[in-house]
ROSE-4610 file (N, C-alpha, C; in Angstrom, 1 decimal, always signed):
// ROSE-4610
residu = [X/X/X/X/X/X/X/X/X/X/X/X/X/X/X/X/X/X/X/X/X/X/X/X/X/X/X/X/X/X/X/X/X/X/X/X/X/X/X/X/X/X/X/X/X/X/X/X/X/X/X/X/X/X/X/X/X/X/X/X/X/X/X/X/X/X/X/X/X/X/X/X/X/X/X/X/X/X/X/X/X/X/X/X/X/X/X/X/X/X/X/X/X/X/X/X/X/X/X/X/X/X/X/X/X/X/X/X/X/X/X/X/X/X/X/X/X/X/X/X/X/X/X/X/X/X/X/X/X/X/X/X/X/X/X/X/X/X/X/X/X/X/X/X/X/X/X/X/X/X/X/X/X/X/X/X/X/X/X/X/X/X/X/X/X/X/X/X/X/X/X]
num = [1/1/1/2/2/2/3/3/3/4/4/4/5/5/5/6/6/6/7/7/7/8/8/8/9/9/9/10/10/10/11/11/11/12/12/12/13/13/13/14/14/14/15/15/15/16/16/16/17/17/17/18/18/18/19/19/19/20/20/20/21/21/21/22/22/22/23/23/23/24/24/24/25/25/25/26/26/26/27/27/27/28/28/28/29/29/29/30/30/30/31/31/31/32/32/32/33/33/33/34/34/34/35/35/35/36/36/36/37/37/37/38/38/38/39/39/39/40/40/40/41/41/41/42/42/42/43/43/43/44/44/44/45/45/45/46/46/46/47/47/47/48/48/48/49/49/49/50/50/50/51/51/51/52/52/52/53/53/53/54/54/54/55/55/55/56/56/56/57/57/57]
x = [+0.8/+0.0/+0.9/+2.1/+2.7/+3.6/+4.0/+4.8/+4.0/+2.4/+1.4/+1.4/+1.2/+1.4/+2.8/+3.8/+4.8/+5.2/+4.9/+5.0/+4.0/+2.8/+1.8/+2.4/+2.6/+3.1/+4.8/+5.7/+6.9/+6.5/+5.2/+5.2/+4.3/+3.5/+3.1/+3.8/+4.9/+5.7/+7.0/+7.5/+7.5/+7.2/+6.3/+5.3/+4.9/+5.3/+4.8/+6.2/+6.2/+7.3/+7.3/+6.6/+6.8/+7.9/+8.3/+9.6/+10.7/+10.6/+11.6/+11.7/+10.8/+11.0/+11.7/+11.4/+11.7/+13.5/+13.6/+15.1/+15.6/+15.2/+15.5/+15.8/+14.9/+14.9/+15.7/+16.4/+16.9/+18.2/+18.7/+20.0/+20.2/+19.2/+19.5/+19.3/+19.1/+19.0/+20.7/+20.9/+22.7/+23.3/+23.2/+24.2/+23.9/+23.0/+22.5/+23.4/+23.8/+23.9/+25.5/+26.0/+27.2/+28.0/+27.1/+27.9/+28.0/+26.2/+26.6/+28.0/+28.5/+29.7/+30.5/+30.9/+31.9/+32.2/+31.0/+31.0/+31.2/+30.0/+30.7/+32.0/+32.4/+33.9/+34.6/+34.8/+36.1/+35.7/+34.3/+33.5/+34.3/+34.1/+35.2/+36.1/+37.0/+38.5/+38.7/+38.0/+38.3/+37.9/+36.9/+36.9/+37.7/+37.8/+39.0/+40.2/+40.8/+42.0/+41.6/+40.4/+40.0/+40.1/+39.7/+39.8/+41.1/+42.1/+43.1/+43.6/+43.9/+44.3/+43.7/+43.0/+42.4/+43.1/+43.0/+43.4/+44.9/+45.9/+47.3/+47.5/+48.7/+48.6/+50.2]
y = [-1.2/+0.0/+1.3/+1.4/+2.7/+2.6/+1.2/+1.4/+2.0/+1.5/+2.2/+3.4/+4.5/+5.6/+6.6/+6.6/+6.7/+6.8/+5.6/+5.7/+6.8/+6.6/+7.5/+9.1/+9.5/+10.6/+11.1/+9.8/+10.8/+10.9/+9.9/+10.4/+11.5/+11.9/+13.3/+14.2/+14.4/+15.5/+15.7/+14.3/+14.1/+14.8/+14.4/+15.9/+17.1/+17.3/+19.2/+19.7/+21.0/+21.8/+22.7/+23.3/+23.9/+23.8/+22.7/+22.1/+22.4/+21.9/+22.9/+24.3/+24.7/+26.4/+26.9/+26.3/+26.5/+26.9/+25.4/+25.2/+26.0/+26.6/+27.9/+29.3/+29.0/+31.1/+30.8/+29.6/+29.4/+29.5/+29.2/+29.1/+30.3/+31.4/+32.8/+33.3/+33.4/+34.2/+34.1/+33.0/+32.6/+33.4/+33.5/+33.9/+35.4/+36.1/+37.5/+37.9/+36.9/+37.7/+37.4/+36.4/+36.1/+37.1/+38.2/+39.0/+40.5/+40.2/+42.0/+41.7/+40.4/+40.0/+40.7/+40.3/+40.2/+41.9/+42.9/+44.2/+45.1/+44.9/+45.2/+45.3/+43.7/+44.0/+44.3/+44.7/+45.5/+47.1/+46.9/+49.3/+49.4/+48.3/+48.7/+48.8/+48.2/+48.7/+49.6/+50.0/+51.4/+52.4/+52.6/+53.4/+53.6/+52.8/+52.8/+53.4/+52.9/+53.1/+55.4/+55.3/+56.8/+57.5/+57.3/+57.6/+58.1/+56.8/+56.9/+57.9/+58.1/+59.3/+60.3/+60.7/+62.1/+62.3/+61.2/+61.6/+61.6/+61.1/+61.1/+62.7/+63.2/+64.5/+65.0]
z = [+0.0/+0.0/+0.0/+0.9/+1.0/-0.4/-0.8/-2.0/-3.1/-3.5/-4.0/-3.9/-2.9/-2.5/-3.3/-2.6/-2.7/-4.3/-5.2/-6.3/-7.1/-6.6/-7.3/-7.6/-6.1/-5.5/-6.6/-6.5/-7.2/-9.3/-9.0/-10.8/-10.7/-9.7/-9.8/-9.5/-9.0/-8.6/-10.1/-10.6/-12.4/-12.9/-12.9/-14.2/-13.6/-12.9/-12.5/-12.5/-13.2/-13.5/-12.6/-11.5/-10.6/-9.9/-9.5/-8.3/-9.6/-10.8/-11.6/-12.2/-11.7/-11.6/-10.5/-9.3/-7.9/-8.0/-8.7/-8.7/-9.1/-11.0/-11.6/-11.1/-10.3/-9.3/-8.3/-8.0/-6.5/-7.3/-8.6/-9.5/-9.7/-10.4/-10.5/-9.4/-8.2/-6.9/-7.0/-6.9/-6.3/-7.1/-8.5/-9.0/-9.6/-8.9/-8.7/-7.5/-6.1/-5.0/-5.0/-6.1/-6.3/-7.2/-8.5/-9.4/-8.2/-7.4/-6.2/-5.2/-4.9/-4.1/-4.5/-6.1/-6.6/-7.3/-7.5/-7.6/-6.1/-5.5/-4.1/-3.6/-3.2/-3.0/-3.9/-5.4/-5.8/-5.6/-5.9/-5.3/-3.9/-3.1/-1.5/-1.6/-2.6/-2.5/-3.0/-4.2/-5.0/-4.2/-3.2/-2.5/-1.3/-1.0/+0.3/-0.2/-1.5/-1.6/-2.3/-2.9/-2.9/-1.5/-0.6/+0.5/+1.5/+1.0/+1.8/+0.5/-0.2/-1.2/-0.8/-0.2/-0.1/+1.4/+2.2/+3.7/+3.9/+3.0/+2.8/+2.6/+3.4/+3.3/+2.0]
């Protein structure tokens, strides 16, 4: 009976493309917060090193 179940259940989850959208936005979220990392930290160093230029006398 649970083997019954169980099987019904993973060929319905098979065919629904939802859980593969899910995946989709959860692949682009990563690699949205992975290009602001990688802008971020070099905008901090250009600014820092602007900064210590201005405050070097």
């Amino acid at each position: 009976m649970l083997r019954i179940i169980v099987s019904k259940f993973l060929t319905r989850v098979a065919r629904e493309e939802d859980g593969i959208t899910a995946v989709e936005y959860a692949v682009l979220g990563a690699l949205i917060v992975a290009a602001l990392s990688a802008v971020v930290g070099g905008f901090t160093t250009e600014l820092t090193t602007a900064f210590t230029d201005i405050i070097k006398p």
